[in-house]
C-alpha positions as CSV (number, residue, x, y, z in Angstrom):
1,X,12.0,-13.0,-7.7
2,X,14.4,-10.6,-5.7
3,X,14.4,-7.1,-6.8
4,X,17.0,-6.7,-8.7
5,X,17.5,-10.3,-10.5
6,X,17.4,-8.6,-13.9
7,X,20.2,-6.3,-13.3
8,X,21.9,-9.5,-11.7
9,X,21.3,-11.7,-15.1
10,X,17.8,-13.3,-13.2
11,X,15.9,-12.6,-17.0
12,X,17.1,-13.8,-19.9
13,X,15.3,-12.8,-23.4
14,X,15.4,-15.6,-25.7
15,X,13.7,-15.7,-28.9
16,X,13.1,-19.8,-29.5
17,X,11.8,-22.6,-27.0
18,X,15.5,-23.9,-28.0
19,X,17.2,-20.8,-26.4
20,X,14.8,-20.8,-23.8
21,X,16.3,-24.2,-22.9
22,X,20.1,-23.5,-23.2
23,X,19.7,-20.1,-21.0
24,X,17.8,-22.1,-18.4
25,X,20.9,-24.9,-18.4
26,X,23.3,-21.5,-18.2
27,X,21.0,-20.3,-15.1
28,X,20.5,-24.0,-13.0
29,X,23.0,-24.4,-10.3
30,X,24.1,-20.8,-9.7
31,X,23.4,-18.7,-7.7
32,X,21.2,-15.1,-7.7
33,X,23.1,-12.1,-6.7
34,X,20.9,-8.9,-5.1
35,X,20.9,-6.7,-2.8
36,X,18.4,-8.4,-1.1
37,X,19.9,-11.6,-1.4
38,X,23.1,-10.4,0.0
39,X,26.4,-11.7,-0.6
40,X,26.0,-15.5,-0.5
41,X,22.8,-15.4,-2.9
42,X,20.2,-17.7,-3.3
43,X,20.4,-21.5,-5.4
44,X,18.5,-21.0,-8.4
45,X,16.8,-24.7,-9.2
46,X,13.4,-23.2,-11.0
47,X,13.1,-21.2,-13.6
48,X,9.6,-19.6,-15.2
49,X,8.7,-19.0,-18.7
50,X,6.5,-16.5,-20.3
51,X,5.8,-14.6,-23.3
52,X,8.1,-11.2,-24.3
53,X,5.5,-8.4,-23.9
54,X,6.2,-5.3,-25.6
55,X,6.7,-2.4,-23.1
56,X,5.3,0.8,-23.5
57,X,5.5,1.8,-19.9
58,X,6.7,0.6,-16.7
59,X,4.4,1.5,-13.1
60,X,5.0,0.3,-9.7
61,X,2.6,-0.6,-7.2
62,X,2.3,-1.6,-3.9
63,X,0.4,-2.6,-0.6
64,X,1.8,-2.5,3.0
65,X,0.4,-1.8,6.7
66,X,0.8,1.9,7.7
67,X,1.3,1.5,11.1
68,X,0.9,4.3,12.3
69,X,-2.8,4.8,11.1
70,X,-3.6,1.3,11.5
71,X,-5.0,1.0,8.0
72,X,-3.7,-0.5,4.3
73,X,-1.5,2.1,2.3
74,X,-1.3,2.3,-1.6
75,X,2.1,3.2,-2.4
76,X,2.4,3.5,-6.4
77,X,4.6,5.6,-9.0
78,X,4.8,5.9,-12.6
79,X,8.5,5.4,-12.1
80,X,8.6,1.8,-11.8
81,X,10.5,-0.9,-12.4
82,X,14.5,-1.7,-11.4
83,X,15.3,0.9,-10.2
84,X,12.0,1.7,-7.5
85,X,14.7,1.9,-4.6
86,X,16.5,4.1,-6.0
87,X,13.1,6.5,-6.6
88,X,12.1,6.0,-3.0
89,X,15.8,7.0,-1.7
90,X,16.5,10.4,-4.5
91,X,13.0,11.3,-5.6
92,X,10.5,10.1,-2.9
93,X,8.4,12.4,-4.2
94,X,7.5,10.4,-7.3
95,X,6.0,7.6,-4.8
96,X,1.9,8.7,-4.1
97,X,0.2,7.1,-1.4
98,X,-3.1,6.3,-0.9
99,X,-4.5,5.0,2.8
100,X,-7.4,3.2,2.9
101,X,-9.8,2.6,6.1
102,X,-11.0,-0.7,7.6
103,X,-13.9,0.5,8.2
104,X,-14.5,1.8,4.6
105,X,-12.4,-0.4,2.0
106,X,-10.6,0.6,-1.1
107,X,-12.8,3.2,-2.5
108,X,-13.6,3.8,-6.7
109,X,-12.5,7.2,-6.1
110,X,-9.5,6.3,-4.6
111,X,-8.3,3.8,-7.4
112,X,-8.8,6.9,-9.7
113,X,-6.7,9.0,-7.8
114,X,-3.9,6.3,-8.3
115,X,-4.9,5.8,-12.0
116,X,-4.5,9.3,-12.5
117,X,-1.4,9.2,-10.6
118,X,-0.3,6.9,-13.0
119,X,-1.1,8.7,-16.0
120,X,-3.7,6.2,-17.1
121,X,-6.7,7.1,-18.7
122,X,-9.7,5.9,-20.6
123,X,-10.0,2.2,-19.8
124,X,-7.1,2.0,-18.2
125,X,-8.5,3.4,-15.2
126,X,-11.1,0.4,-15.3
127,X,-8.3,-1.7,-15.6
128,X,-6.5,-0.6,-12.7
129,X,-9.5,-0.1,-10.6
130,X,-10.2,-4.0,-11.0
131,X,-6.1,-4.8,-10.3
132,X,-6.4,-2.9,-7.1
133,X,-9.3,-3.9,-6.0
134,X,-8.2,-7.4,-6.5
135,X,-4.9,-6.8,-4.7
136,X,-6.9,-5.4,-1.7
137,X,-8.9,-8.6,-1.4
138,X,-5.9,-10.9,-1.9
139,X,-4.1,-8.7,0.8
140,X,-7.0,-9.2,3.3
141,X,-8.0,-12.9,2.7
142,X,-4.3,-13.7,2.7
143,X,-3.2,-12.2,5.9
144,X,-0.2,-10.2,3.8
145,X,2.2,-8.0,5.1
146,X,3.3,-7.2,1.8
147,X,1.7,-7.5,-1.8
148,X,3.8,-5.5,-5.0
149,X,4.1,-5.7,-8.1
150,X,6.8,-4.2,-10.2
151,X,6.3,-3.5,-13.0
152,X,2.7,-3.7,-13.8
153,X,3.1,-2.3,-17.6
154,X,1.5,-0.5,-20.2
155,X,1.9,-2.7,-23.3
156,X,1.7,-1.6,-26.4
157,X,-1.9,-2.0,-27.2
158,X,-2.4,0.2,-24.0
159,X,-3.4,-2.8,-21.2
160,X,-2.5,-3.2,-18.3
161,X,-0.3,-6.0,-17.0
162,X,1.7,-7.6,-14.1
163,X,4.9,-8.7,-14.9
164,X,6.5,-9.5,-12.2
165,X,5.2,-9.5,-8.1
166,X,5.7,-10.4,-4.7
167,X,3.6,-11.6,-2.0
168,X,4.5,-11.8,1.8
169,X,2.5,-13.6,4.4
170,X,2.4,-12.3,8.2
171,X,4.0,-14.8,10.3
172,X,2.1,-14.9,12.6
173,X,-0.7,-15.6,10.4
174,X,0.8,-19.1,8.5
175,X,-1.7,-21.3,10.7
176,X,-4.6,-20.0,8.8
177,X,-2.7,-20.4,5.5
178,X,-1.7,-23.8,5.1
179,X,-1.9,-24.3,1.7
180,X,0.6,-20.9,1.4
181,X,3.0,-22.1,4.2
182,X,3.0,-25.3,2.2
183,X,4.9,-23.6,-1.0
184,X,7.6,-22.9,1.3
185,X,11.5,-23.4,0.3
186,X,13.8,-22.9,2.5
187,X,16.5,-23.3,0.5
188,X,15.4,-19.6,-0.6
189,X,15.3,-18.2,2.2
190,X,18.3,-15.7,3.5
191,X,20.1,-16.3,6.8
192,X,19.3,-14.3,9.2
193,X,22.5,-13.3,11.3
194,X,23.0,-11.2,14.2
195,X,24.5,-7.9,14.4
196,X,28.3,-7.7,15.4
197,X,28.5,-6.9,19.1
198,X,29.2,-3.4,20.4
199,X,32.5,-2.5,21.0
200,X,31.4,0.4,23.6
């Protein structure tokens, strides 16, 4: 789901399978609004149903390449949710990353660091330790470029959970996930367009 799609009226909260029903009739055949979307939006033709959970907090975090190193950075904050763009522009500081090596994976000490970070404690920091170490392996066995998820909350009992996420797949990389490139729609996919040409 694009960042964004709650602001835009992409979550509805319903309280009865029959109201779960009417929203999703409201929703089919419109389109989604956000920024990343841009202007034109994207079709909405499916539409996912889960559970309320009750929200204690809201935490963000993330896995991209850091290029520069050559090596798989942690990006996390206990400022997550909506609004994560608007952390990274104003208050970057808020965003801790972690960079792990090739040569030496995603280390117990550093899932701590990030747990701590967070403000988790207790078993929460087990918790967490086995989210990120999953994340790492799905990031590696599935070639990805990208892999957040925002929020991952605190409920109310104090567990940990993903709410929402996004996955992107290196292009370049498709041929050894066929069964990934196979969930492909295009109709949810943003145009590309080219730049406006110079007027220099």
């Amino acid at each position: 789901m694009p960042v964004g799609a709650a602001k835009a009226g992409g979550v509805k909260l319903v309280d009865s399978p029959e109201k779960a029903a009417e929203a999703a009739k409201e929703m089919f055949g419109k389109y989604l609004h956000t920024h990343q979307t841009g202007p034109e939006g994207l079709p909405i033709h499916q539409v996912y149903v889960e559970p309320a959970s009750k929200i204690e907090r809201e935490l963000y975090v993330s896995m991209v390449l850091n290029r520069e190193l050559s090596q798989i950075a942690f990006i996390v904050s206990a400022a997550g949710g909506m609004d994560i763009e608007e952390v990274a522009e104003h208050t970057p500081e808020k965003l801790i990353r972690v960079d792990v090596h090739p040569a030496a994976g995603l280390q117990p000490g550093q899932c701590r660091v990030m747990a701590f970070a967070l403000g988790l404690s207790g078993k929460q920091i087990e918790e967490f330790t086995t989210i990120a170490q999953g994340l790492y392996r799905l990031y590696l066995e599935k070639d990805a470029s990208l892999v957040e998820i925002n929020p991952l909350i605190v409920t109310g009992d104090g567990h940990l959970v993903a709410l929402d996420a996004k996955l992107n797949i290196e292009d370049n990389a498709l041929f050894r996930q066929k069964e990934l490139a196979a969930w492909r729609d295009p109709s949810q996919e943003t145009k590309w367009r080219a730049p406006p040409p110079s007027t220099n």
